[in-house]
C-alpha positions in Angstrom: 0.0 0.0 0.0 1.6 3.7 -0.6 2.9 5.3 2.7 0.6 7.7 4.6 3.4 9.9 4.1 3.7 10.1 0.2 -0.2 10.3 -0.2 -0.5 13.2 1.9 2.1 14.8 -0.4 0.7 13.6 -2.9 -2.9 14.3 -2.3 -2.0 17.7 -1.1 0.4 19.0 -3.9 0.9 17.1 -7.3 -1.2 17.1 -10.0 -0.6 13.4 -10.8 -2.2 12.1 -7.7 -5.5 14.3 -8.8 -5.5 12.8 -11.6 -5.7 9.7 -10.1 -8.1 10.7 -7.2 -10.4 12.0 -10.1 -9.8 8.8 -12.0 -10.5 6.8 -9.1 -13.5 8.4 -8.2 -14.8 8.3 -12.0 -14.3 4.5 -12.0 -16.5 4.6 -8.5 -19.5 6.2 -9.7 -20.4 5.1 -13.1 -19.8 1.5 -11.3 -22.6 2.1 -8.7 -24.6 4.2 -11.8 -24.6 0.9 -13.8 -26.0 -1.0 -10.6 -29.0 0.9 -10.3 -30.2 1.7 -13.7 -32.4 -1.7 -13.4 -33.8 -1.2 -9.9 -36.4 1.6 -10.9 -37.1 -0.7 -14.1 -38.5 -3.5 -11.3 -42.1 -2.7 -12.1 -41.1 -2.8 -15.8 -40.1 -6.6 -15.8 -42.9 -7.3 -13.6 -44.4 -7.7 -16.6 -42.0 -8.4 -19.4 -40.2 -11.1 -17.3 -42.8 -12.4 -14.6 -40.6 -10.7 -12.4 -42.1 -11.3 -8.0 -41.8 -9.8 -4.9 -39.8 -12.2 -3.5 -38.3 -12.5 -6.6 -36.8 -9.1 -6.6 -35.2 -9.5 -3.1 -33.2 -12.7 -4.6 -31.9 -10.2 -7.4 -30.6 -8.2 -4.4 -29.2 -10.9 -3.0 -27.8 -12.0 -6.0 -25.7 -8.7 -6.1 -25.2 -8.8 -2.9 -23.5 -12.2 -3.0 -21.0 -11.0 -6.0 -20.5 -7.8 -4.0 -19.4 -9.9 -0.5 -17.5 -12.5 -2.4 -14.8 -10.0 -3.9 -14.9 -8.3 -0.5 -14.1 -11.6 1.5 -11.7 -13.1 -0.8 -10.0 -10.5 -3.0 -10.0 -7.1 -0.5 -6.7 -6.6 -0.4 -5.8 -7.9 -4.4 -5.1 -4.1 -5.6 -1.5 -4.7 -2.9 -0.7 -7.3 -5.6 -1.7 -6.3 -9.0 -2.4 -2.6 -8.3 -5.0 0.1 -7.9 -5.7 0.5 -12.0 -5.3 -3.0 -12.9 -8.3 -3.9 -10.2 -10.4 -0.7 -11.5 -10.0 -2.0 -14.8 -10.9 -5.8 -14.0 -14.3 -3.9 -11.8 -15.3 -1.6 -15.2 -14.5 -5.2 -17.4 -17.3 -6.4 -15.1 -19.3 -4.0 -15.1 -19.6 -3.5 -18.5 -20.8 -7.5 -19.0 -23.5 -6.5 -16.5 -25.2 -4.5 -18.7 -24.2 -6.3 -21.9 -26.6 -8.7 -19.9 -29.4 -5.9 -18.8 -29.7 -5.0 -22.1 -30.8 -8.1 -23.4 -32.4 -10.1 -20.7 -35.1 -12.0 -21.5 -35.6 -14.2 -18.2 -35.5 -14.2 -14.2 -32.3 -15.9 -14.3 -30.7 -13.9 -16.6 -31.4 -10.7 -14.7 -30.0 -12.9 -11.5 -26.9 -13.6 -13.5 -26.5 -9.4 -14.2 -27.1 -8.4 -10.9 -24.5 -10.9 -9.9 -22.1 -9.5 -12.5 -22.9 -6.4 -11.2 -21.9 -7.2 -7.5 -18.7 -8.4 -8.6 -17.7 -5.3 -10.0 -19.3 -3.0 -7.2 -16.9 -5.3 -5.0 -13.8 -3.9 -6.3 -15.1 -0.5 -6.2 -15.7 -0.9 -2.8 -12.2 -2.3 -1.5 -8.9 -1.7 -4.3 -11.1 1.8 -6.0 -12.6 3.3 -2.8 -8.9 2.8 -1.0 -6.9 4.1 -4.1 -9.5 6.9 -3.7 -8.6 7.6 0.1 -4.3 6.6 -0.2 -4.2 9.2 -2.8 -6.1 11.6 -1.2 -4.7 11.7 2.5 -3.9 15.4 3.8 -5.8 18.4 2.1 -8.6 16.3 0.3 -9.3 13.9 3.1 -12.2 14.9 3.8 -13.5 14.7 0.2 -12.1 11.0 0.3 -13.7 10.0 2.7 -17.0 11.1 1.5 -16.7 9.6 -1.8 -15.6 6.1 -0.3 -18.7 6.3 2.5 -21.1 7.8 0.5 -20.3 8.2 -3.3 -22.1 4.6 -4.2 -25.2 5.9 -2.7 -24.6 8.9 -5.3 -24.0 6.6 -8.0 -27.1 4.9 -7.3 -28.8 8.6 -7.1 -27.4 9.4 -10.5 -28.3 5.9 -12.2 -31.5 6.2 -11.3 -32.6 9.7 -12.3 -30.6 9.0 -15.6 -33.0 6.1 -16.3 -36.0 7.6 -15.0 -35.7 10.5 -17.3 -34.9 8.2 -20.2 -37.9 6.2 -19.7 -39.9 9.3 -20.3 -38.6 9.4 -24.1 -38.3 5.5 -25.0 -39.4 2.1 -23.8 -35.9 1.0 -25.6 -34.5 0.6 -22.2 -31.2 -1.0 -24.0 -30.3 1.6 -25.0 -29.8 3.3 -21.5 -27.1 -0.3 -20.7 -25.3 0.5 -23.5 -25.0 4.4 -22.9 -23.5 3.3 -19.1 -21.4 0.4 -21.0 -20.0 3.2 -23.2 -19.4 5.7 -19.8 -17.3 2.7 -18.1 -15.1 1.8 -21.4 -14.1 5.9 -20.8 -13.8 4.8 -17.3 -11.2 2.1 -18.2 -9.5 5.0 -20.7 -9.3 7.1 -17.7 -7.7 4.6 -15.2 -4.9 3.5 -17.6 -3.9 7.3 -18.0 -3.7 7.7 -14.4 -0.6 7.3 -12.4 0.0 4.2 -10.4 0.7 5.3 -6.2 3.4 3.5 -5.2 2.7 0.6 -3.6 4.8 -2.3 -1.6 3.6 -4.8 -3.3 2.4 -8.7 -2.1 2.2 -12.1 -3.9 -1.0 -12.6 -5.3 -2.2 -15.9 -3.3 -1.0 -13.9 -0.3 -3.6 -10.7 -1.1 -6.3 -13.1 -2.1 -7.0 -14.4 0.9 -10.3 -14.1 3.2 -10.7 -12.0 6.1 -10.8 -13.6 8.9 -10.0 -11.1 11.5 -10.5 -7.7 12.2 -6.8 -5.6 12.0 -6.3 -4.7 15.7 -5.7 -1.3 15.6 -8.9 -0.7 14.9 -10.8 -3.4 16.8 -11.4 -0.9 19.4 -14.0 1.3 17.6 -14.8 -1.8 15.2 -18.2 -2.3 16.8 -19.4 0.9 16.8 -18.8 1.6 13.3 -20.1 -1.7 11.8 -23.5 -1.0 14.2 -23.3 2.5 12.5 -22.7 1.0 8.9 -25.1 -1.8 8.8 -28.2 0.4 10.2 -27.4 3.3 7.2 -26.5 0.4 4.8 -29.5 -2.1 5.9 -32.3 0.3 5.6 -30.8 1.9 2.5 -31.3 -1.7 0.6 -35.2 -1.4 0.8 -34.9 0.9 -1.7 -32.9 -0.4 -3.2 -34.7 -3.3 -3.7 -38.8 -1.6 -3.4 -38.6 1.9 -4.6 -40.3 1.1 -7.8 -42.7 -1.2 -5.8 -43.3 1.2 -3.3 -44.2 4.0 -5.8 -46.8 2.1 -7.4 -48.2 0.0 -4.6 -48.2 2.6 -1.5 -49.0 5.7 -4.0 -50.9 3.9 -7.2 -47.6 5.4 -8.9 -46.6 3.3 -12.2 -44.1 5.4 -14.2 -40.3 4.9 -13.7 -39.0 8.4 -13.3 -41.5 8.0 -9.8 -39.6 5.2 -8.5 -36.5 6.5 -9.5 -37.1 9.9 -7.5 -37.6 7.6 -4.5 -34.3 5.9 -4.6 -32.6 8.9 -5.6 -33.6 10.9 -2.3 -32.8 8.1 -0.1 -29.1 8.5 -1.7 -28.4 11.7 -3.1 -28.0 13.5 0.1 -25.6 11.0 1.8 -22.7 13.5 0.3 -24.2 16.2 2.0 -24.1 14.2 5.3 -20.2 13.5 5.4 -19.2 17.3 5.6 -21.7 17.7 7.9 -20.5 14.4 10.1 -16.9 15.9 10.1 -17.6 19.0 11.6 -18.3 17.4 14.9 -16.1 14.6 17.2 -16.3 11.3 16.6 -18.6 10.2 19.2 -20.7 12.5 19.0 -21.3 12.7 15.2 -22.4 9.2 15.2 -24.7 9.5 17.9 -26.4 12.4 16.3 -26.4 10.5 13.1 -27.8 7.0 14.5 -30.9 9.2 16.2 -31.8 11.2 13.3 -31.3 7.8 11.0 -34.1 6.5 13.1 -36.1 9.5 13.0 -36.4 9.9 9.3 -36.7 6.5 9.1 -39.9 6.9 11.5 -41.2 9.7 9.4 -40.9 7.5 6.2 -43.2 5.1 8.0 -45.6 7.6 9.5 -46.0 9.5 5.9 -46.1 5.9 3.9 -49.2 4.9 6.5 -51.0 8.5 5.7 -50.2 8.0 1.8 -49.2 11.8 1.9 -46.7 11.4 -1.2 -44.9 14.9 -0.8 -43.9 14.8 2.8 -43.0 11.1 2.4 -40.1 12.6 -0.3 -39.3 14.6 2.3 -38.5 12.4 4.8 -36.9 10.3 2.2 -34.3 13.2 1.6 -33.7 13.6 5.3 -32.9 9.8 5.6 -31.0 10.1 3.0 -28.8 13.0 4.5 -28.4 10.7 7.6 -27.4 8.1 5.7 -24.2 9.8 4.6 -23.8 11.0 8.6 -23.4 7.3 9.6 -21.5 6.0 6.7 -18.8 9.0 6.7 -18.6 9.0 10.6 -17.6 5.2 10.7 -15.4 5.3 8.3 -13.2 8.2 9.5 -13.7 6.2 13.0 -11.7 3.2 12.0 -9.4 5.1 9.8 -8.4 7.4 12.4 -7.2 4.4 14.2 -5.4 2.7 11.2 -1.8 2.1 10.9 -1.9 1.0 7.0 -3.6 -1.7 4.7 -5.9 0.7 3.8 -7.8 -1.4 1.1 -8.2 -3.8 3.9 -9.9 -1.7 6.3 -12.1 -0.5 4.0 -12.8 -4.2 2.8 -13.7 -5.6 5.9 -16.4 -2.6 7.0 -18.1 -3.0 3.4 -17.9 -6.9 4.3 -19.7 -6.6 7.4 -22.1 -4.0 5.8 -23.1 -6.0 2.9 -23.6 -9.3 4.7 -25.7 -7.8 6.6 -27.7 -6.0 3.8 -27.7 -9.6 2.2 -29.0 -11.1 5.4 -32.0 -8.1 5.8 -32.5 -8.8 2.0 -33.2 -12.4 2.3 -35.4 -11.5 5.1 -37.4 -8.7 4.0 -37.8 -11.6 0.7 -39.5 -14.2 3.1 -41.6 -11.5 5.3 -42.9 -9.1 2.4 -45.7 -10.7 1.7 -46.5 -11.2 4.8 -45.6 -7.9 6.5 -46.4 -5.7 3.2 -44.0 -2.5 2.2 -44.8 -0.3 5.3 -44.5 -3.8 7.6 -41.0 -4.3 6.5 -39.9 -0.6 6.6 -41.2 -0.6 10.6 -39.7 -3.7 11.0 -36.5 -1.5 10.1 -37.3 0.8 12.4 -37.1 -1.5 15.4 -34.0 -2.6 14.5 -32.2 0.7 14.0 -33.6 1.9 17.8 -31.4 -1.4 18.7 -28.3 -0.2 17.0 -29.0 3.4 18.5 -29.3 2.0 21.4 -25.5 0.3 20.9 -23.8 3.2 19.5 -24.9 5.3 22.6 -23.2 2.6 24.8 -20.2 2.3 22.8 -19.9 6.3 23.0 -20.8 7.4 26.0 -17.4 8.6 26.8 -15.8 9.5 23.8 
């Protein structure tokens, strides 16, 4: 990995290491663009496909599982073969995921995407989202931070307004895979004219290896941060997964761009919420963050009960804003208490975040028809007073 002390050169003064931190954070975003174009399309292959309910939590899972499998095995494979090669290998996958959206035809092919997709979010979240912090260390720190906490939830935001928008012209929606497609190959353009950081570099069977333990330097303030993570991250997938349902079940809302203004708000304003996190102590930022988490999340449920579509996008926004609070305040947590292996770090919090998400995924699968939209979203709710309840203990004196 490159020294703390050349990247906060770097990332302060030279022009080269921009290029790479705006390389890196290219490479980022149209990665988590690609993986929501389909999400506000759910409603869409409803019909086309035959696509369920339950059905559409297993394409979650499905991403999820490609997403946790790069993260557990492969989180530190940018110390072996570098920070470009991996963002290349993640836009190489990418770009097969929507070779695949653009002409699926089946439930299992739209599994097979999504878990194309996960691969290639993977990457971007360990070897892409630590280039994006090593090179930034010192001046744009904070910036870096915010992109690798909160810039796939701004991805997602971007992905789906761009496909709402487009659905409002054509039904074509191949079209739209092969526009992101065509926005990743420049992202692979891009990489390859960035600089490498300097890295000490490992064998490749030693980097790809699972994580098994937490690094102790942060084991301290692990806990807090992963209760942090997981309640932003958990909640965050029933969007992810409903937005489109939500629209036109809870509000008798069928077109796309609807959907897609749901699952924008509950992302968009995450990269408010990291400048706004870092402005206060550690402690305390996350406790503030965890209780206003909860309380948008309350008001979602409240204003999805009353049907009252306007304040509901409110509260959405809010959540979203929170979102961003939790993700950017654990994350400068355990980095404040790293002593290297960046990529690492930042693997094994995305690890814990998104086996959790696949977990709540497969759950909110087995209980939506039972519990219905607004069940599963209280549901939610009861679990983040828990972790509220844990980050205030874990806190209390810091």
């Amino acid at each position: 990995m490159p020294s703390g002390k050349a990247a906060s050169h770097d990332g302060a003064t030279n022009p080269k290491a921009i290029l790479g931190l705006l390389a890196a954070s290219f490479a980022f975003l149209v990665l988590f663009t690609s993986s929501a174009v389909p999400i506000p399309l759910y409603s869409e292959y409803r019909a086309s496909i035959g696509l369920t309910d339950a059905a559409i939590s297993v394409a979650m899972v499905s991403y999820l599982i490609g997403v946790c499998g790069v993260l557990f095995v492969a989180g530190s494979v940018s110390d072996a073969i570098g920070y470009r090669a991996s963002a290349v290998i993640g836009l190489l996958l990418g770009i097969g995921g929507c070779l695949l959206f653009s002409q699926v035809k089946s439930v299992p092919m739209l599994f097979a995407a999504r878990f194309f997709q996960g691969l290639s979010c993977g990457i971007a979240m360990s070897a892409i989202s630590a280039w994006v912090v090593d090179v930034a260390k010192g001046r744009f720190l904070v910036v870096a931070t915010t992109i690798a906490g909160c810039g796939a939830l701004v991805g997602v935001m971007i992905g789906s307004i761009a496909i709402g928008v487009f659905c409002t012209v054509s039904s074509n929606y191949a079209i739209m895979y092969y526009i992101v497609a065509a926005l990743m190959t420049l992202g692979i353009v891009f990489v390859l004219c960035a600089p490498e950081p300097p890295h000490a570099r490992v064998r490749l069977r030693a980097a790809i290896r699972p994580i098994t333990k937490i690094d102790p330097a942060i084991l301290p303030v692990f806990p807090v941060a992963a209760t942090a993570y997981l309640a932003a991250w958990t909640i965050g997938t029933y969007y992810q997964s409903f937005s489109a349902i939500v629209a036109l079940d809870c509000f008798g809302m069928a077109a796309p761009i609807v959907g897609s203004c749901i699952l924008a708000l509950s992302m968009a304003p995450s990269a408010f919420g990291g400048p706004v996190e870092a402005r206060m102590r550690s402690g305390l930022s996350l406790r503030v963050s965890m209780v206003a988490l909860v309380a948008t999340t309350a008001l979602m449920c409240l204003f999805m009960a009353l049907e009252q579509f306007a304040a509901f996008l409110l509260a959405t926004g809010a959540f979203g804003m929170t979102t961003g609070m939790c993700l950017s305040g654990s994350l400068r947590l355990l980095l404040a208490k790293a002593d290297g292996d960046t990529a690492r770090i930042v693997s094994t919090i995305n690890l814990v975040g998104y086996v959790g998400c696949t977990i709540a995924s497969l759950a909110m699968g087995a209980s939506i028809d039972t519990l219905g939209l607004l069940g599963v979203l209280i549901a939610l709710l009861i679990c983040g007073i828990g972790a509220v309840g844990i980050v205030f203990a874990k806190t209390k004196n810091a």
